[in-house]
Biopython code that builds the backbone (N, CA, C, O; Angstrom):
import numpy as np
from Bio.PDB.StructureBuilder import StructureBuilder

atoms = [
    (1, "UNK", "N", (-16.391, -39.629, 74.829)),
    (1, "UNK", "CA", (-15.524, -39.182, 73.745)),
    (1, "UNK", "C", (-16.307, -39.218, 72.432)),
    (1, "UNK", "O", (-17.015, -40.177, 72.123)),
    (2, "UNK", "N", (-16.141, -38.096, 71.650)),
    (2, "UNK", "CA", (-16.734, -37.920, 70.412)),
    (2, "UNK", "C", (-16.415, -38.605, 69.270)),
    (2, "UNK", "O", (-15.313, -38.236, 68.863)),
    (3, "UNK", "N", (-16.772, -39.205, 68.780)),
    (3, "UNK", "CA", (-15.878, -40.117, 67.278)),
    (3, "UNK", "C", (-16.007, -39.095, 66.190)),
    (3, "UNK", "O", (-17.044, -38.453, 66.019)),
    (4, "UNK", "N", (-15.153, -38.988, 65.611)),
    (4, "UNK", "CA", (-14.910, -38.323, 64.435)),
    (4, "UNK", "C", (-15.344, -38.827, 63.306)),
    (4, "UNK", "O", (-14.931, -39.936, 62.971)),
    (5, "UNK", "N", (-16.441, -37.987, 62.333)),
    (5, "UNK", "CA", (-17.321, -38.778, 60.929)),
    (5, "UNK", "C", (-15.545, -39.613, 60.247)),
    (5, "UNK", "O", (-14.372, -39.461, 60.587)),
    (6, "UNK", "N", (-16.258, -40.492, 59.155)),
    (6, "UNK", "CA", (-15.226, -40.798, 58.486)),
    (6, "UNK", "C", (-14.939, -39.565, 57.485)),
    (6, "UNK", "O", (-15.649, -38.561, 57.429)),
    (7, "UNK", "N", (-13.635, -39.825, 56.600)),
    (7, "UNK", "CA", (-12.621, -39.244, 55.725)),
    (7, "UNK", "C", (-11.055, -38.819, 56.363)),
    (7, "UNK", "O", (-10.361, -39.397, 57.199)),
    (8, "UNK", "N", (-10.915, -38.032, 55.879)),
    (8, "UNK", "CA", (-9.553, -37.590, 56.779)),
    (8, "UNK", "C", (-9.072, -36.143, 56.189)),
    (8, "UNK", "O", (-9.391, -35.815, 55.046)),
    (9, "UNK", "N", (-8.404, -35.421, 56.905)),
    (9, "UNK", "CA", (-7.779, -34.001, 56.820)),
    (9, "UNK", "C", (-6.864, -33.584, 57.322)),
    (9, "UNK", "O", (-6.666, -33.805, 58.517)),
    (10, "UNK", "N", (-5.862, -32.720, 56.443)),
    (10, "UNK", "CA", (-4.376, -33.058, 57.086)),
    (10, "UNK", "C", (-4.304, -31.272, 56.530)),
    (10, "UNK", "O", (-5.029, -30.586, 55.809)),
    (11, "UNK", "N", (-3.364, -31.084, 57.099)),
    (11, "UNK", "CA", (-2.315, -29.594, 57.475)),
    (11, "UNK", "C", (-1.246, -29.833, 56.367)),
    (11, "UNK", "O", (-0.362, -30.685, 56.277)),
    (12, "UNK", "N", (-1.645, -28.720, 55.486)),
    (12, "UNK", "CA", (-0.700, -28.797, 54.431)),
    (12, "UNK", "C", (0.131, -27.607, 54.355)),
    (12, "UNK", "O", (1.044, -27.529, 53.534)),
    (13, "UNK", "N", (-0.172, -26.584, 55.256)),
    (13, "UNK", "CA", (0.437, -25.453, 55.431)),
    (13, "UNK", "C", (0.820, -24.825, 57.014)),
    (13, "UNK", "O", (-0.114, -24.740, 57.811)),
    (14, "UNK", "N", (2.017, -24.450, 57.389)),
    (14, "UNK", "CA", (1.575, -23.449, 58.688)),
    (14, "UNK", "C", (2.533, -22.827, 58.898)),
    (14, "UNK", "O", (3.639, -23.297, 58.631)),
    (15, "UNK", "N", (2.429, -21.970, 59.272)),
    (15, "UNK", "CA", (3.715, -20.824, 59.390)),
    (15, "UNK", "C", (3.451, -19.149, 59.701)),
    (15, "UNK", "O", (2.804, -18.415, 58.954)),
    (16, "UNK", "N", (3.869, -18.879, 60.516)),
    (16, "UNK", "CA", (3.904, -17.212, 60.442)),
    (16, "UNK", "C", (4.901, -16.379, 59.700)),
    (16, "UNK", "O", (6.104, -16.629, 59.632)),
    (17, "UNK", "N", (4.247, -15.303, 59.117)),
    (17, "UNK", "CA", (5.550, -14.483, 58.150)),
    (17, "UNK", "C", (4.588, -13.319, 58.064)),
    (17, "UNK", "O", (3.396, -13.181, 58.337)),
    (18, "UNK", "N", (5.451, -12.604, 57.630)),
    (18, "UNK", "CA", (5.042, -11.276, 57.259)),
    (18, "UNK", "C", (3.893, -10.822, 58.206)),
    (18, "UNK", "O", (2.858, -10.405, 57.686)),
    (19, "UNK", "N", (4.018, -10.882, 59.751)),
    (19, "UNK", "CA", (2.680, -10.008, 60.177)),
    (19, "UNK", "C", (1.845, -11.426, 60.305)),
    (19, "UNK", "O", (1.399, -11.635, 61.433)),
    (20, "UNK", "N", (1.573, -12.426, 59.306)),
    (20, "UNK", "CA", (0.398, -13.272, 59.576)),
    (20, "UNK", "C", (0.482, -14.332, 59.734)),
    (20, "UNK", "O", (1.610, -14.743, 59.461)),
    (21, "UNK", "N", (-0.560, -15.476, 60.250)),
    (21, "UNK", "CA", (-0.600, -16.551, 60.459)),
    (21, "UNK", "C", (-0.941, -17.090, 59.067)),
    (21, "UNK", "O", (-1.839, -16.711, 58.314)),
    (22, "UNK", "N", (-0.171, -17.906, 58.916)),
    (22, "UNK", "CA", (-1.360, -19.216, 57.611)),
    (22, "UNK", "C", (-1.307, -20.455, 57.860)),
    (22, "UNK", "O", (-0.321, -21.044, 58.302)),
    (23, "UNK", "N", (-2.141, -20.832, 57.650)),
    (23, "UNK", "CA", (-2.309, -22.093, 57.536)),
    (23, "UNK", "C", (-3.435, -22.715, 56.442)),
    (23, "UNK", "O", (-4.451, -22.121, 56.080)),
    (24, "UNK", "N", (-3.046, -23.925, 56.048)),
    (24, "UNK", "CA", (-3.519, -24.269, 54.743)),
    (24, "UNK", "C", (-4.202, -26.045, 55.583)),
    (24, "UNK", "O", (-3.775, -26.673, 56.552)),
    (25, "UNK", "N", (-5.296, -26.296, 54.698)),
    (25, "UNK", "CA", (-5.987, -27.796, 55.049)),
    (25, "UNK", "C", (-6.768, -28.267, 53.637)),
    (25, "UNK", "O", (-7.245, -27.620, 52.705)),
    (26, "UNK", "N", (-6.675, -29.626, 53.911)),
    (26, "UNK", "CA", (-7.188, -30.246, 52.760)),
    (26, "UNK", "C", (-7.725, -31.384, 53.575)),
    (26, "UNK", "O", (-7.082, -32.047, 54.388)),
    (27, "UNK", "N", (-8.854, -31.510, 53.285)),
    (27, "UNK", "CA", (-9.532, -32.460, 53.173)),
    (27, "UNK", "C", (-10.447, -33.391, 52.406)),
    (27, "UNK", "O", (-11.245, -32.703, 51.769)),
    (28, "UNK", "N", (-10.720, -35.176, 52.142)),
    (28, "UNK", "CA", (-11.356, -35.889, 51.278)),
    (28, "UNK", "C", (-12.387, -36.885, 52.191)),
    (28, "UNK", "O", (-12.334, -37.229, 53.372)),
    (29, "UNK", "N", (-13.171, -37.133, 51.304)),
    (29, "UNK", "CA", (-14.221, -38.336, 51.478)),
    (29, "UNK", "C", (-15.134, -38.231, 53.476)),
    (29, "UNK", "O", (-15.429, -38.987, 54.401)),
    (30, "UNK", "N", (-15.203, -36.741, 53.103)),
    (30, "UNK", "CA", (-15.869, -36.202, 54.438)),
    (30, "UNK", "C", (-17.604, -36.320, 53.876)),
    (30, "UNK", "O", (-18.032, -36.015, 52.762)),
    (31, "UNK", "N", (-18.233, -36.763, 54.840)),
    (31, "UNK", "CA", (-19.478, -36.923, 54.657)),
    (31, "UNK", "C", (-20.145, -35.711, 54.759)),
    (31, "UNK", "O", (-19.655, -34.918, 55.562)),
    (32, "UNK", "N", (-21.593, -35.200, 53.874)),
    (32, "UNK", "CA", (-22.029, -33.984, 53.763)),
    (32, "UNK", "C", (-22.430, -33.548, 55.553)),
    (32, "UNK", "O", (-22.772, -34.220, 56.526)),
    (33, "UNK", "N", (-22.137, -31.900, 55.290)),
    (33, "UNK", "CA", (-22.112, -31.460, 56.516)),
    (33, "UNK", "C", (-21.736, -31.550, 57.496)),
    (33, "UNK", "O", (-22.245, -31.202, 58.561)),
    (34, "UNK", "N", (-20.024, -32.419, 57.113)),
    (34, "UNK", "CA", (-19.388, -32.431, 58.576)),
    (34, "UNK", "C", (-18.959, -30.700, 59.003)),
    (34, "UNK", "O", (-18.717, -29.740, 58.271)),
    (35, "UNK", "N", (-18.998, -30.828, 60.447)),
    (35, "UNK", "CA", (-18.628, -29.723, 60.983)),
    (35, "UNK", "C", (-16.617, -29.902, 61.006)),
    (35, "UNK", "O", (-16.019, -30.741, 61.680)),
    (36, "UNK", "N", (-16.055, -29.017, 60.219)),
    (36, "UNK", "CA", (-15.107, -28.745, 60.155)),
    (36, "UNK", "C", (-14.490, -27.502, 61.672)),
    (36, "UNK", "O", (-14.977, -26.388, 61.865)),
    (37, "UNK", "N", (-13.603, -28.003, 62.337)),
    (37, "UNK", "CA", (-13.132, -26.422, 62.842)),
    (37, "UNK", "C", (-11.670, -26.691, 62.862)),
    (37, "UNK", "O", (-11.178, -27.810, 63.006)),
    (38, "UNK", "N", (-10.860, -25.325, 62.670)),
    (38, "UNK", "CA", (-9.604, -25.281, 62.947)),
    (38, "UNK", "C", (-9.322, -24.252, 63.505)),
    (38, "UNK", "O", (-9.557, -23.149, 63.010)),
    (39, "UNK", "N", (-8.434, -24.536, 65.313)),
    (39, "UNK", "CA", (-7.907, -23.387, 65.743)),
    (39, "UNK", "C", (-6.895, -23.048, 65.730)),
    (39, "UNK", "O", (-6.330, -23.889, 66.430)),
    (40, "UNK", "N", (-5.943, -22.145, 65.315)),
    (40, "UNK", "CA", (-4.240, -21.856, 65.963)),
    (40, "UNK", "C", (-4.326, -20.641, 66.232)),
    (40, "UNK", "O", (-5.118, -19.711, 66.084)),
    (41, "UNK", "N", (-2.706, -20.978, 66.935)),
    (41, "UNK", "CA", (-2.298, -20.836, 68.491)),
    (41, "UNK", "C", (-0.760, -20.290, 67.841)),
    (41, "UNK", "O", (-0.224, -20.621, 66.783)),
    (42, "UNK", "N", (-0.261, -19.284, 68.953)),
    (42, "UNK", "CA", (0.955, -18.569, 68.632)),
    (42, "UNK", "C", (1.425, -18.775, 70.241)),
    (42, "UNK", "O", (0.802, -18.784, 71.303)),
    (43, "UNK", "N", (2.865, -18.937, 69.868)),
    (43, "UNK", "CA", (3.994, -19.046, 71.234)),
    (43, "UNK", "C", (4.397, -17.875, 70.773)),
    (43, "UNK", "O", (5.048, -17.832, 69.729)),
    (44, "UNK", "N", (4.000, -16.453, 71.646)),
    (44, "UNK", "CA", (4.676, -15.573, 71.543)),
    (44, "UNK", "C", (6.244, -15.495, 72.057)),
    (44, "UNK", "O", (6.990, -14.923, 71.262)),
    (45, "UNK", "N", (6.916, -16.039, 73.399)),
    (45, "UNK", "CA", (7.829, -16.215, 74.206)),
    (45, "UNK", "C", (7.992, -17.298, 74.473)),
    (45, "UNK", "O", (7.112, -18.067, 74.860)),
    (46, "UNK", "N", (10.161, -17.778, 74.176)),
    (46, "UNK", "CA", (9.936, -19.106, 74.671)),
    (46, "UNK", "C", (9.689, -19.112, 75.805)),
    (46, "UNK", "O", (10.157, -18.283, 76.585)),
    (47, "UNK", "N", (8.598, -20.409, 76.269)),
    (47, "UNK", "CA", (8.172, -21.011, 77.416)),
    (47, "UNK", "C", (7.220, -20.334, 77.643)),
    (47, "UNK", "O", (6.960, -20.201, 78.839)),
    (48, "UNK", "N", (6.384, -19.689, 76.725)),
    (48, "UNK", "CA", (5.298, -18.629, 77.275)),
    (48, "UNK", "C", (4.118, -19.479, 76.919)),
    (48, "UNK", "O", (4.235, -20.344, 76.051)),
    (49, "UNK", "N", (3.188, -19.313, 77.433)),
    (49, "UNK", "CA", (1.801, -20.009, 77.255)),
    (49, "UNK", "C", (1.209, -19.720, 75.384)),
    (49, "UNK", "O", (1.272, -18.662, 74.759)),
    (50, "UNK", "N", (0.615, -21.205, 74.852)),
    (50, "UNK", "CA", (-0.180, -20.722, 73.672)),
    (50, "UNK", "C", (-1.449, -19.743, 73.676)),
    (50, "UNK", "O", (-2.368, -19.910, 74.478)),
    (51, "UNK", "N", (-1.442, -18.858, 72.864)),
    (51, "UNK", "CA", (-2.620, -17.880, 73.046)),
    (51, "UNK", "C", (-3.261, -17.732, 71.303)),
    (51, "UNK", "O", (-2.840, -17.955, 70.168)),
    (52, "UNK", "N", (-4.364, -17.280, 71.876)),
    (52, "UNK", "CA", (-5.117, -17.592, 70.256)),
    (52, "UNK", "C", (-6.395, -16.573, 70.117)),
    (52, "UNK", "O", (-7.490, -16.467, 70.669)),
    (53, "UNK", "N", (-5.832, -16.028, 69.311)),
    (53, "UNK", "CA", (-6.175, -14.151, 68.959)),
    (53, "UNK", "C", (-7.318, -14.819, 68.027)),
    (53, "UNK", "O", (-7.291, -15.836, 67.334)),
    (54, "UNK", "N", (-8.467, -13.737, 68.305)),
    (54, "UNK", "CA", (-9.896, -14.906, 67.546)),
    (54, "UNK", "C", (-10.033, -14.886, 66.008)),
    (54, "UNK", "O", (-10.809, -15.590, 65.362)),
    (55, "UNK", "N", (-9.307, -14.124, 65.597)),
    (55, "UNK", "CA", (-8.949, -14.370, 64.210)),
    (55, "UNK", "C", (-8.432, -15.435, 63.346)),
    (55, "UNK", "O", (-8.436, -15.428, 62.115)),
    (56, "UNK", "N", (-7.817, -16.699, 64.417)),
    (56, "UNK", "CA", (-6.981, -17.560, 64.073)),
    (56, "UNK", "C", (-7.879, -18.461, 64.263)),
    (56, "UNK", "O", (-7.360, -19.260, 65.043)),
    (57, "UNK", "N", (-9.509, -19.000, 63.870)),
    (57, "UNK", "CA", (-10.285, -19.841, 63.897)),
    (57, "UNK", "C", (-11.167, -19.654, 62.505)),
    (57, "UNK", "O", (-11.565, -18.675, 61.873)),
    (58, "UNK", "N", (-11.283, -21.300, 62.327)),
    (58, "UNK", "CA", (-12.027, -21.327, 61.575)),
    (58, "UNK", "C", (-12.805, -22.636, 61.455)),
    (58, "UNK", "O", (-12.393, -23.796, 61.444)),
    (59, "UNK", "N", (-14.284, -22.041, 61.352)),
    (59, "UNK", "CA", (-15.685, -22.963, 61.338)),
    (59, "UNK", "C", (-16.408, -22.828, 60.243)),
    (59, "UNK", "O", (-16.647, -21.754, 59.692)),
    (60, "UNK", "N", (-16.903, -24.258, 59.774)),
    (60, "UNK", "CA", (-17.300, -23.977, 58.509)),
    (60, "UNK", "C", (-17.892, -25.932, 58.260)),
    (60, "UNK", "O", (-17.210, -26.921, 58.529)),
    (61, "UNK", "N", (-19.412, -25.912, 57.648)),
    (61, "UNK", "CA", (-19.245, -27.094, 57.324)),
    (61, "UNK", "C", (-18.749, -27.722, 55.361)),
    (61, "UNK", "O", (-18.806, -27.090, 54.305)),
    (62, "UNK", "N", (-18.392, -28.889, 55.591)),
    (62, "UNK", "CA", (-17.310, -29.103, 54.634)),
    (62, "UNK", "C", (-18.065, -30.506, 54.043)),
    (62, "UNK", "O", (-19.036, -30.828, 54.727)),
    (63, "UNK", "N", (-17.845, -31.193, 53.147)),
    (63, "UNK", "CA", (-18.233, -32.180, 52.755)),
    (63, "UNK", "C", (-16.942, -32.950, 51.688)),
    (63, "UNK", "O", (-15.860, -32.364, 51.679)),
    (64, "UNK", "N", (-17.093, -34.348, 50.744)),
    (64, "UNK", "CA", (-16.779, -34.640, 50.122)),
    (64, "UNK", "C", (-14.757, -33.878, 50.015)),
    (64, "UNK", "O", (-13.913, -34.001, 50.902)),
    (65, "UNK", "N", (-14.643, -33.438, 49.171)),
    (65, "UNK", "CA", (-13.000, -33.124, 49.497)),
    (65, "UNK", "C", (-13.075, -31.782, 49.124)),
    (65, "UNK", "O", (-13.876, -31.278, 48.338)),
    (66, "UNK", "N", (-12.064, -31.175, 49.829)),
    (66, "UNK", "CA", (-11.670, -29.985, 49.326)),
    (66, "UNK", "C", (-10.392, -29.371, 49.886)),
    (66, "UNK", "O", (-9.407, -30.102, 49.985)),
    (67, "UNK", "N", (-10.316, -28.065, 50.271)),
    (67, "UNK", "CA", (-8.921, -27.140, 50.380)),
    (67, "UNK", "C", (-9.345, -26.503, 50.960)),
    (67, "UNK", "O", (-10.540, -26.624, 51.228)),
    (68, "UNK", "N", (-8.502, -25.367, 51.519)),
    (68, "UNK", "CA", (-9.216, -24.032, 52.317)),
    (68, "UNK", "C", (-7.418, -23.272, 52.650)),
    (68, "UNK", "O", (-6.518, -24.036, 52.998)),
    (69, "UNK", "N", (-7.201, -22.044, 52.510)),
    (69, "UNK", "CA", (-6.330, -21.473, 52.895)),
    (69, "UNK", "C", (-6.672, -20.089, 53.476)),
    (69, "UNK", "O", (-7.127, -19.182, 52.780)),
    (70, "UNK", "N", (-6.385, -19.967, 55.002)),
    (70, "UNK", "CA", (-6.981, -18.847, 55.591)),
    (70, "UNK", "C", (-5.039, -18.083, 55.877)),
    (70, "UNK", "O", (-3.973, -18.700, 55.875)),
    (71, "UNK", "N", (-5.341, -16.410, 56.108)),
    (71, "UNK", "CA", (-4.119, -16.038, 56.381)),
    (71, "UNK", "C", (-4.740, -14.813, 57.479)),
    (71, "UNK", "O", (-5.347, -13.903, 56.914)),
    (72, "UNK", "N", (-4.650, -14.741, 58.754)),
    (72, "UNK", "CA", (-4.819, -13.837, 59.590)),
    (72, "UNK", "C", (-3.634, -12.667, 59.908)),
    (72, "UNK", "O", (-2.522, -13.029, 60.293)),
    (73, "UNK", "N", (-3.872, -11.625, 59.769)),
    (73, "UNK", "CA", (-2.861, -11.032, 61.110)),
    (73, "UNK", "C", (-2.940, -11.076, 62.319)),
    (73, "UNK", "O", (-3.959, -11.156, 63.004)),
    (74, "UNK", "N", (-1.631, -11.013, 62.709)),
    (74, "UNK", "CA", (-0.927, -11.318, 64.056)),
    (74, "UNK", "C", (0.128, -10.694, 64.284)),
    (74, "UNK", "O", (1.314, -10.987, 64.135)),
    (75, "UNK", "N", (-0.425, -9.755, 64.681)),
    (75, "UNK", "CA", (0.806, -8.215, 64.679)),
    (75, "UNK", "C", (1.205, -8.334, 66.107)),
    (75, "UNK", "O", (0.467, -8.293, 67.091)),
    (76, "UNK", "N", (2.415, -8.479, 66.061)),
    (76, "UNK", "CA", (3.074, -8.733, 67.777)),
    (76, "UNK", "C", (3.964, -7.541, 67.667)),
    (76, "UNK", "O", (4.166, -6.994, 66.583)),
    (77, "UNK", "N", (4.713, -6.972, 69.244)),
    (77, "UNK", "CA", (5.829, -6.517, 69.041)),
    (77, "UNK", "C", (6.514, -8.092, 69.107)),
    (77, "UNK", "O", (6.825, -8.466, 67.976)),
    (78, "UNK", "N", (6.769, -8.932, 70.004)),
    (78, "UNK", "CA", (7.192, -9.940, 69.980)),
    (78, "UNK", "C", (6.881, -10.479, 68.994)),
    (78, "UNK", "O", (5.826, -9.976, 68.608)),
    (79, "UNK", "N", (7.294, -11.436, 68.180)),
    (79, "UNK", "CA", (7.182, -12.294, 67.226)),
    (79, "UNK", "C", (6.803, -13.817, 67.635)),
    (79, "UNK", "O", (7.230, -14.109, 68.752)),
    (80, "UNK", "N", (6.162, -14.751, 67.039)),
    (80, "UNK", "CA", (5.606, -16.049, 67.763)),
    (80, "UNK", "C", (6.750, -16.503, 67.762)),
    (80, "UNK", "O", (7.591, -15.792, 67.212)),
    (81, "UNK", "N", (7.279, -18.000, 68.438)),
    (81, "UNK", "CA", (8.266, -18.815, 68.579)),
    (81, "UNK", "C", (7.501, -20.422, 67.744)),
    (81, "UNK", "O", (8.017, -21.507, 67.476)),
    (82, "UNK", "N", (6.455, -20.023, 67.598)),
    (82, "UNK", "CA", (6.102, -21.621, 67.239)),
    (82, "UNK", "C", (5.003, -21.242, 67.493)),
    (82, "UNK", "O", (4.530, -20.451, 68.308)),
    (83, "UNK", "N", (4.281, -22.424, 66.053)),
    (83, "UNK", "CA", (2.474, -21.799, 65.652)),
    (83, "UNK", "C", (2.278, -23.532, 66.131)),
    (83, "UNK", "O", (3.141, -24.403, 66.240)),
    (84, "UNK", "N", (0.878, -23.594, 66.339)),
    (84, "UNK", "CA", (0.342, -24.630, 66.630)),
    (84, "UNK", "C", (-1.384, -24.763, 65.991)),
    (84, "UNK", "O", (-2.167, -23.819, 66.099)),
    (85, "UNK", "N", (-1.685, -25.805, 65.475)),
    (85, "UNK", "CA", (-3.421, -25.814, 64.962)),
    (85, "UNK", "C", (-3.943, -27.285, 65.278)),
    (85, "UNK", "O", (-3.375, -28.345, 65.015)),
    (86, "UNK", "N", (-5.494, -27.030, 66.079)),
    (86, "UNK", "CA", (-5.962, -27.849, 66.511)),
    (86, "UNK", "C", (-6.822, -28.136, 65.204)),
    (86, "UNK", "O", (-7.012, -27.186, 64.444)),
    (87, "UNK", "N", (-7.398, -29.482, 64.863)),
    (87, "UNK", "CA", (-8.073, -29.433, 64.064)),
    (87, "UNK", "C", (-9.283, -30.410, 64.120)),
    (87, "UNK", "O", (-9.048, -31.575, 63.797)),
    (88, "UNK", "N", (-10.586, -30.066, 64.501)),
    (88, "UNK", "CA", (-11.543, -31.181, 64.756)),
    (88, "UNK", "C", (-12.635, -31.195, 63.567)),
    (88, "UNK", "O", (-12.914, -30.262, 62.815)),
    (89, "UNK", "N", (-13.454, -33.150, 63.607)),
    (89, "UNK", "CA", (-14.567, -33.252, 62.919)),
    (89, "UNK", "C", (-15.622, -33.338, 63.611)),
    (89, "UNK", "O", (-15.547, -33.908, 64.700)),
    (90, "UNK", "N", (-16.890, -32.791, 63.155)),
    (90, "UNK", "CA", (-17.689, -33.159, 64.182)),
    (90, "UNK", "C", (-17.551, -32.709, 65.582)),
    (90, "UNK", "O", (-18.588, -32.789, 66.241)),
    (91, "UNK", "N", (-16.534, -32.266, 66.167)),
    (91, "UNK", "CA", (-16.438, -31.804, 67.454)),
    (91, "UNK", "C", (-15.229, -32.618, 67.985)),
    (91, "UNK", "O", (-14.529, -32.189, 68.902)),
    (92, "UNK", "N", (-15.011, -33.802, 67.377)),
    (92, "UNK", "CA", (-13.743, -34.596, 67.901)),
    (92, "UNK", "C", (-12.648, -34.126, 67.559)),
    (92, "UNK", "O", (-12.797, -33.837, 66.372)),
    (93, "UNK", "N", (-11.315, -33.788, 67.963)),
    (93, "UNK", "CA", (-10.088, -33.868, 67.913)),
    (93, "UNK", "C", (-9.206, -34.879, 66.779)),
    (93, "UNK", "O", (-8.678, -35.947, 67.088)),
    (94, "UNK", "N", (-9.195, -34.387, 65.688)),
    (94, "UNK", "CA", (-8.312, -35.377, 64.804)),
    (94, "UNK", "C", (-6.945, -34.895, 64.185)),
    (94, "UNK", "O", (-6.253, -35.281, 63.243)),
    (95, "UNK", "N", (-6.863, -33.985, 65.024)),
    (95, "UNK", "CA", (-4.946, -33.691, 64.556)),
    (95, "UNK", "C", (-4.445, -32.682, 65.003)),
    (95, "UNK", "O", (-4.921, -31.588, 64.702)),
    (96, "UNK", "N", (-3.428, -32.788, 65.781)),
    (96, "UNK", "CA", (-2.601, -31.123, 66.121)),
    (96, "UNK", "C", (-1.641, -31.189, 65.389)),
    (96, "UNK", "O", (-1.054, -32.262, 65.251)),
    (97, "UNK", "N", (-1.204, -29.948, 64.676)),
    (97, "UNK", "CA", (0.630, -30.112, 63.691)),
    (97, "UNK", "C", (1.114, -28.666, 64.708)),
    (97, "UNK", "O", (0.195, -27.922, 65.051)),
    (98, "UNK", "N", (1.891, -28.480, 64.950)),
    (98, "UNK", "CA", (2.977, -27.471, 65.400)),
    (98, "UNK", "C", (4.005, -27.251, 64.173)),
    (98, "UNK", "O", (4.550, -28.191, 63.594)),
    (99, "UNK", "N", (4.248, -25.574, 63.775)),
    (99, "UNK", "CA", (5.145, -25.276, 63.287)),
    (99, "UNK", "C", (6.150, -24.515, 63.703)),
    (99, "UNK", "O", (6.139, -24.318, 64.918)),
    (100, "UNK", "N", (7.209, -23.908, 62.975)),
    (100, "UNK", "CA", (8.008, -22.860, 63.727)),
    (100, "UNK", "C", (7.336, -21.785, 62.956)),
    (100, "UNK", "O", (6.761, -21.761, 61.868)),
    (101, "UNK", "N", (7.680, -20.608, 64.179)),
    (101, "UNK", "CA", (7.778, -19.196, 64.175)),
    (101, "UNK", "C", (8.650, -18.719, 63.603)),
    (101, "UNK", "O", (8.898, -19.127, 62.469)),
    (102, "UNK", "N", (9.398, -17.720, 64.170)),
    (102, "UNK", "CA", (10.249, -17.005, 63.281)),
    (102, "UNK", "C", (11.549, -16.233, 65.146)),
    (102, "UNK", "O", (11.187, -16.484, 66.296)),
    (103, "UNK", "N", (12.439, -15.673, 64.932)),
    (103, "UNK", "CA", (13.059, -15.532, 65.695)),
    (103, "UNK", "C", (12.390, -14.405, 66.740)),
    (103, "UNK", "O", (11.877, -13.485, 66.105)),
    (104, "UNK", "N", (12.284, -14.271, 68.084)),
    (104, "UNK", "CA", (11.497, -13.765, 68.617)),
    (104, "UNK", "C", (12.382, -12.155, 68.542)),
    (104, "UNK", "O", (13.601, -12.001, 68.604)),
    (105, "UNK", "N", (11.697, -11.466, 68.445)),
    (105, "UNK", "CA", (12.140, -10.117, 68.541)),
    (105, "UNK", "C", (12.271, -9.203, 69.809)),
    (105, "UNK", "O", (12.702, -8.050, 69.766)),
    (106, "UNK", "N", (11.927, -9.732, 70.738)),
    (106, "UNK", "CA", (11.765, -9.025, 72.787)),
    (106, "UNK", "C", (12.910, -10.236, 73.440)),
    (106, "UNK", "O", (13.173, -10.251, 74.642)),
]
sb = StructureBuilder()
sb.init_structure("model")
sb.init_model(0)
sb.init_chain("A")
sb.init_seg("    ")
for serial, (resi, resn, name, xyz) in enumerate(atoms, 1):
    if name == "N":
        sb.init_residue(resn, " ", resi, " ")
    sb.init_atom(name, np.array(xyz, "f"), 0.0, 1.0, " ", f" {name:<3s}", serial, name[0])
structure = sb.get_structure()
C-alpha cells in the first residue's frame, strides 16, 4: 500500500448541470511535486455501473496550497444519477466524495 505525502485535499465542489461535470479541489501544505490526480465518474442509470468519459480526469503536479476548478462535458441522452471523484496523492487513494446528479431523463 502506497502512503500518501503529507498535507491534505478536500472536494469543495461536485455536481453535474448544464451538459457538464464540475468539480472543484483545494488543497494545503502538500510537499513540492506531489503528484495530484482526480478521477470522476457518472451513474448514468439507477443501478447502472460508474463510467468515466476521459475528460473527467485530472493530473497535474501540485505543491504547497492551492485550488483548481475543472468543468467537462458530459453530454448524455440519459442524464447521470450521481457523480462520484476519486482523488489520490502520490498514487495513494485519499478521498472519494459522491454527489447527486440530476433526474435521469430515459
Amino acid at each position: 500500500r502506497v502512503r500518501p505525502p503529507a498535507g491534505t485535499v478536500s472536494v469543495t465542489g461536485l455536481r453535474w448541470s448544464a451538459g457538464r461535470l464540475r468539480l472543484g479541489l483545494a488543497w494545503t501544505r502538500l510537499p513540492a511535486r506531489t503528484a495530484l490526480t482526480a478521477v470522476a465518474y457518472e451513474r448514468p442509470l439507477p443501478g447502472g455501473a460508474w463510467t468515466q468519459p476521459a475528460a473527467l480526469a485530472l493530473f497535474e503536479d501540485a505543491s504547497g496550497s492551492g485550488a483548481r476548478r475543472i468543468a467537462a462535458p458530459a453530454p448524455r441522452v440519459c442524464r447521470p444519477t450521481a457523480v462520484r471523484v476519486d482523488v489520490f496523492l502520490d498514487g495513494a487513494r485519499v478521498l472519494t466524495r459522491r454527489g447527486p446528479g440530476v433526474a435521469p431523463t430515459c
